[in-house]
N, C-alpha and C positions, 0 to 999 in steps of 0.2 A: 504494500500500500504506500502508495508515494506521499511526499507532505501535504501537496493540493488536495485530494482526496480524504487526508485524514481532518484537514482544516473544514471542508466543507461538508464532511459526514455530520451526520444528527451528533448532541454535545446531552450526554445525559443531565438529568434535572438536577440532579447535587450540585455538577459541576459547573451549570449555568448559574444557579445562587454562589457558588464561589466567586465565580465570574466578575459576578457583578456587585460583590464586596471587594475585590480587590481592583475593580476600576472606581469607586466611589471612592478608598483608600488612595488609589493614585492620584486621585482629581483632587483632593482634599490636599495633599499631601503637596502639590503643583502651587495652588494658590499660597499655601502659606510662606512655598520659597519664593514666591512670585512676587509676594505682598508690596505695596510700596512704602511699608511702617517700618520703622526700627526692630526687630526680631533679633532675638538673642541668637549666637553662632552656632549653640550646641541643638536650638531646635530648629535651624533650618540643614542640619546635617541630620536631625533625623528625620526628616520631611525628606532628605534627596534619599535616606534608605527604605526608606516605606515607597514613595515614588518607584522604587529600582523591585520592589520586593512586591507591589501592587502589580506590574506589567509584567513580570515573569508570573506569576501566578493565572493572570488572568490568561498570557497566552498559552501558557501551559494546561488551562483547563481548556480550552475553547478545542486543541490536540486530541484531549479525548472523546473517546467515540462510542454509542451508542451497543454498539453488536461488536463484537471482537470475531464473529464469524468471517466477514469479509476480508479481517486482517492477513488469514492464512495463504 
């Protein structure tokens, strides 16, 4: 199963709710290094690791696939 196929196979339900707490995590996480206020250094270094930990997560569910039949 090549990666276009496994990107556009069905994404089981868990992993769509993962999905989509770790893009709300990302998004969240964007604005606050984004902000145009003064923010202290150590919280916008953990906004760029949530950021980095939000996008791998979400792509890495979006990967998974419905039937593991087709995988074979």
């Amino acid at each position: 199963m090549t990666l276009q196929q496994r990107w556009s196979a069905k994404t089981p339900k868990f992993w769509k709710n993962i999905q989509r707490i770790a893009i709300t995590m990302g998004a969240i996480a964007t604005v606050i290094m984004t902000a145009p206020i003064a923010i202290p250094a150590a919280v916008v270094t953990v906004a760029g690791y949530v950021a980095t930990a939000g996008t791998v997560a979400a792509t890495l569910s979006q990967l998974t696939i419905e039937n593991n039949e087709s995988a074979k």
